[in-house]
C-alpha positions in Angstrom: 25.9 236.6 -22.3 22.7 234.4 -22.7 19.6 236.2 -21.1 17.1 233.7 -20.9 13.3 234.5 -20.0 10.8 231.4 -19.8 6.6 231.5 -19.9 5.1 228.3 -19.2 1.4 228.4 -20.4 -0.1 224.8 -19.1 -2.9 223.0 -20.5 -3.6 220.7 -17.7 -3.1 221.0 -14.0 -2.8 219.2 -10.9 -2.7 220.0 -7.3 -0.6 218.8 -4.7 -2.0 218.1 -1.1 -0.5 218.2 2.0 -1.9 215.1 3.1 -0.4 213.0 0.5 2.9 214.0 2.5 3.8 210.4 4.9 2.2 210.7 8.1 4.1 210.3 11.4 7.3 212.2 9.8 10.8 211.9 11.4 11.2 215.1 13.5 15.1 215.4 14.3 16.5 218.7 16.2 19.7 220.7 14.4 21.9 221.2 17.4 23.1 218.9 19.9 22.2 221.1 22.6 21.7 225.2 22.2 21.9 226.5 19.3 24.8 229.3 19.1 24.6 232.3 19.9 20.7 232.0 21.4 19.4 234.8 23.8 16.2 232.6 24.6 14.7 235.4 24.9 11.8 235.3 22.5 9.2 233.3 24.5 7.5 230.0 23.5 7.5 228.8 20.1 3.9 229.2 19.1 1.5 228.1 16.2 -0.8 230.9 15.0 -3.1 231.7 11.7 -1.6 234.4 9.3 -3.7 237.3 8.2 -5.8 236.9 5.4 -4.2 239.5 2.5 -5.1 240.8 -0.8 -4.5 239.4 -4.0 -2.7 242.6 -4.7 -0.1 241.9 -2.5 -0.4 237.8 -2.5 -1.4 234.9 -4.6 -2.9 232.9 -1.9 -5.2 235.1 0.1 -6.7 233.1 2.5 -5.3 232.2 6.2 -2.6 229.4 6.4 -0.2 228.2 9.4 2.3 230.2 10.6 5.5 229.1 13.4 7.0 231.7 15.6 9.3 232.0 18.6 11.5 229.5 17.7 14.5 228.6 19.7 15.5 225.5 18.9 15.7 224.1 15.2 14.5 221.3 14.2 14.1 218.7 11.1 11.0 217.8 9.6 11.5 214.8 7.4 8.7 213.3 5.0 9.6 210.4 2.8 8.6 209.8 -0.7 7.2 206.4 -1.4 9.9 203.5 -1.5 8.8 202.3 -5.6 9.3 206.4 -6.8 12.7 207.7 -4.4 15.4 209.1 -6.2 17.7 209.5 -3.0 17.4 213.4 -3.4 16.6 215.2 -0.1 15.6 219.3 -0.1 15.9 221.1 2.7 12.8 223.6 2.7 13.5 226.9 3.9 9.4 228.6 4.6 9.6 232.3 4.4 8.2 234.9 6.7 10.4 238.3 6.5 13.0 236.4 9.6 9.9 236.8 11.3 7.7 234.0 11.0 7.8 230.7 9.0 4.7 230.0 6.5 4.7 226.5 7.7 2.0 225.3 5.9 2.1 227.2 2.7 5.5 227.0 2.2 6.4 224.0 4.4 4.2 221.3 4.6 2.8 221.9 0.9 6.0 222.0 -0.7 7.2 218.8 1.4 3.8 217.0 -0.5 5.1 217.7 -4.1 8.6 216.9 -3.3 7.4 213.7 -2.3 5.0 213.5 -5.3 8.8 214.0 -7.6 9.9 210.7 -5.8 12.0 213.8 -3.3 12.1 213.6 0.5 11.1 216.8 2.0 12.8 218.2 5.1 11.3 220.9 6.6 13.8 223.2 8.3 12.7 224.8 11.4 14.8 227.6 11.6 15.1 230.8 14.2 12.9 233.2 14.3 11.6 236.2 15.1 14.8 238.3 14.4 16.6 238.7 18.2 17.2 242.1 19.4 20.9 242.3 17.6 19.9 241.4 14.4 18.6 244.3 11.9 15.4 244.9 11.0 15.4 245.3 7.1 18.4 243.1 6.4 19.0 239.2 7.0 18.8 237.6 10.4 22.6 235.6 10.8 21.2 232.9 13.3 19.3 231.1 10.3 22.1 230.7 7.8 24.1 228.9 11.2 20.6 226.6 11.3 20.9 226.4 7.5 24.8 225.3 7.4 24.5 222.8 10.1 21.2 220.9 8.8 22.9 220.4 5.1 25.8 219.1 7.2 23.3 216.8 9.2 21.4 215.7 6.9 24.6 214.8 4.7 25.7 213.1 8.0 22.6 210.9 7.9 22.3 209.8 4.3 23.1 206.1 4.8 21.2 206.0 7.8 18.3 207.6 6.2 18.6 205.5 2.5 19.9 209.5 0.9 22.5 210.2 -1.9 25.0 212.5 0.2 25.6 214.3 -3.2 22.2 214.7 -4.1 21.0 217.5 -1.2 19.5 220.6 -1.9 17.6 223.5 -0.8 14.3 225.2 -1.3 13.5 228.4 0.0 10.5 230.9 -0.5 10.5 235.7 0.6 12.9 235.1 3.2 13.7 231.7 3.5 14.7 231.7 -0.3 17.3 234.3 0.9 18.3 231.8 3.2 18.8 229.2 0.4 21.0 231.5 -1.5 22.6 232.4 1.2 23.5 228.9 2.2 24.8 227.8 -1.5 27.2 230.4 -1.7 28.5 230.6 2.0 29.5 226.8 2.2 33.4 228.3 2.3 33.1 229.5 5.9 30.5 228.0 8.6 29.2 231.0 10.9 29.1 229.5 13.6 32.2 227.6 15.8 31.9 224.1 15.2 30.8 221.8 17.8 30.7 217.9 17.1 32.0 215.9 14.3 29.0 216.5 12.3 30.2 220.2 11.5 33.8 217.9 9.5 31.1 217.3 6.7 30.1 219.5 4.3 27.6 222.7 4.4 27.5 223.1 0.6 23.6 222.0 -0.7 24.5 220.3 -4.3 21.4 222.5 -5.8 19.3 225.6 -4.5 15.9 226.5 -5.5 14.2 230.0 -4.6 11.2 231.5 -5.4 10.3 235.2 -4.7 13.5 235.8 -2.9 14.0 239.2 -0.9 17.5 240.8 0.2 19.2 239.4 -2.6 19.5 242.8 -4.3 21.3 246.1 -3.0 18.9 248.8 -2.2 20.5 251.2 -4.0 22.6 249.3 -6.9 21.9 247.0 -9.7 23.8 244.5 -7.5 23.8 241.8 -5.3 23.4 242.8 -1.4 26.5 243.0 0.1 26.1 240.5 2.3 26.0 238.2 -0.9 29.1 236.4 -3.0 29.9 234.2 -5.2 32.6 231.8 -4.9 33.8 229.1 -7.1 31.8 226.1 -6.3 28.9 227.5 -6.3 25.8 224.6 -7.4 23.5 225.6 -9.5 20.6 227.7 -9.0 17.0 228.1 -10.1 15.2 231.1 -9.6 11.2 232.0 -9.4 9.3 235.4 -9.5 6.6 237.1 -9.8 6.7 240.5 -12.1 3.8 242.2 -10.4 5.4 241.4 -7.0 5.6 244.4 -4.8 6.6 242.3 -1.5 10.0 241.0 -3.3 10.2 243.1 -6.5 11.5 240.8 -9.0 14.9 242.7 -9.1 15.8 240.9 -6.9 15.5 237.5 -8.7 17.4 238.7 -12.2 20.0 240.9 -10.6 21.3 237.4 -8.6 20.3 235.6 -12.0 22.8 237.8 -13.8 25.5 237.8 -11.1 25.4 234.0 -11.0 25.7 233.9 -15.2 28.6 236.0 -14.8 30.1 234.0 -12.4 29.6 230.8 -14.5 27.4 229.2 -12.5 24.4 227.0 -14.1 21.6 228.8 -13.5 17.5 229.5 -14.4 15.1 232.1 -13.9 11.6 232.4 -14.5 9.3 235.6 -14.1 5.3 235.1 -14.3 4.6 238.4 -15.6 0.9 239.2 -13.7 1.8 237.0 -10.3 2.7 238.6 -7.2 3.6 236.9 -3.6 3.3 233.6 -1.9 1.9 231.6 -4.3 4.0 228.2 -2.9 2.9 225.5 -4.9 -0.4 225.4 -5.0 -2.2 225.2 -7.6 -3.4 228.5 -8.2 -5.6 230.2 -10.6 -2.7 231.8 -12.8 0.3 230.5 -15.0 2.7 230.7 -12.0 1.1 227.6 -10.8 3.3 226.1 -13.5 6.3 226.8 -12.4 6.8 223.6 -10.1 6.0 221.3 -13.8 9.3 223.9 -15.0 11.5 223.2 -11.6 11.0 219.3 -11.7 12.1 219.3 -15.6 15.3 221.6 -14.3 15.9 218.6 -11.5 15.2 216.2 -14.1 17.8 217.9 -16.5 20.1 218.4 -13.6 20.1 214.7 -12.5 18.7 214.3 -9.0 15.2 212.6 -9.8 16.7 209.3 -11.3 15.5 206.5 -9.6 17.5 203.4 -8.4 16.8 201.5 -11.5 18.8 204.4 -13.3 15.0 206.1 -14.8 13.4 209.4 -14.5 10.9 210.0 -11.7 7.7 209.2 -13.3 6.0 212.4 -11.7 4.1 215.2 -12.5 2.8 214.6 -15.8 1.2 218.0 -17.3 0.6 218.5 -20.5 2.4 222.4 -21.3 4.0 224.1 -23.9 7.1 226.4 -23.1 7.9 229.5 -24.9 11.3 230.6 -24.7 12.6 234.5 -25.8 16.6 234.4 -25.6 19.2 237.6 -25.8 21.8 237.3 -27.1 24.9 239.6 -26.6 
């Protein structure tokens, strides 16, 4: 078994704003008309600041957008610019605990750098809070039905919207990169009864990208939750932590990292030792701001940032030099 740990140290930075994002973005909803299983019973959606934290617990400390009460899902689509598309589309997945969605940080911000990779960004507006029914402490089930249906939708559209129907993915960050995982390895099964023809296509993202993931580990076990598996077919999978995180310990991260490399699957992890929560992909003051430079080489390498004229994405140009300690066993 290959156990492969990565430190990017970069000598040059560059931030991505929001704003660079297209304005006027396509806004589609997920569900034809309710969504399944929906109680309604959570209010009005609602926009609201997040508390300001410390850097103990967070990376980005200051207030940022957050999106509650939702009850129906929608699509957020921003488009990269016509000369640098690669035909990729991500489906981004903000996190929250099932409770929120950090839909600036982790939305709106990571829709600007997918762009900036010649990617179109699609912001999924899944469910939350968690309804009464679903646990407190373990994975809401209404998002991965949100989850399952927008890959399907968004696969439905891809003529229509000028995408590669094999080049969809998923990003996800705390929760919502859960929700990622959790969507590339339930494509077997939808969880939900299907309702129109656009539930005949296929739920299965072609790639899945999550940083400080929670639930992914058992509490109790050097194992993946049980609500986790790991079929064949399963796309491959990069992985982002930080090793001083006490929100998401980074267990979480190398014991699916290991369960995926058993299972075969084509898979990367990366652990900034000193970084802790929610750093998204901004450019913060600490080597974890690197890891988006790492991610677009791992698309790169993967093949879904070549552009129509058969080339690389020219994006992202950093200068950085990669150190690279491998076990072997």
């Amino acid at each position: 078994m290959r156990f492969a740990l990565t430190v990017s140290l970069v000598v040059g930075m560059c931030g991505v704003d929001a704003a660079a994002a297209a304005q006027e973005p396509l806004v589609v909803t997920v569900w034809p008309g309710e969504a399944p299983e929906e109680p309604g019973t959570v209010g009005a959606e609602k926009t609201r600041p997040s508390p300001k934290s410390s850097r103990k617990y967070v990376e980005v400390t200051e207030s940022t957008t957050l999106v509650t009460n939702v009850t129906r899902p929608t699509l957020t689509i921003y488009r990269p610019p016509k000369d640098q598309d690669t035909g990729t589309a991500v489906l981004i997945c903000p996190g929250g605990g099932y409770w929120d969605l950090y839909w600036q940080l982790e939305g709106e911000e990571v829709a600007a750098w997918l762009n900036s990779i010649g990617v179109t960004g699609i912001i999924l507006k899944y469910r939350v809070p968690r309804r009464p029914d679903e646990v407190k402490g373990e994975p809401a089930r209404r998002p991965l039905q949100d989850a399952q249906r927008a890959v399907s939708l968004v696969r439905s559209k891809a003529g229509e919207w000028g995408l590669q129907p094999q080049q969809i993915g998923m990003i996800g960050f705390s929760a919502g990169g859960h929700l990622a995982i959790a969507t590339a390895t339930s494509f077997e099964k939808r969880t939900y009864a299907p309702v129109d023809d656009v539930d005949k296509i296929s739920c299965r993202p072609d790639f899945a990208i999550a940083a400080y993931s929670g639930y992914l580990k058992a509490k109790d076990k050097d194992e993946i939750a049980s609500g986790l598996r790991i079929p064949a077919g399963t796309p491959p999978i990069f992985l982002v932590h930080g090793g001083a995180d006490i929100i998401s310990p980074p267990e979480h991260s190398v014991t699916m990292f290991l369960a995926l490399q058993k299972a075969g699957v084509p898979t990367e992890l990366h652990i900034y030792a000193t970084a802790t929560h929610d750093f998204g992909v901004r450019p913060v003051n600490h080597p974890c701001a690197a890891w988006t430079q790492a991610c677009a080489n791992w698309l790169r390498y993967q093949g879904f940032l070549k552009t129509p004229g058969g080339g690389n994405s020219n994006s992202e140009v950093r200068n950085s030099k990669q150190i690279q300690n491998s076990k072997h066993e």
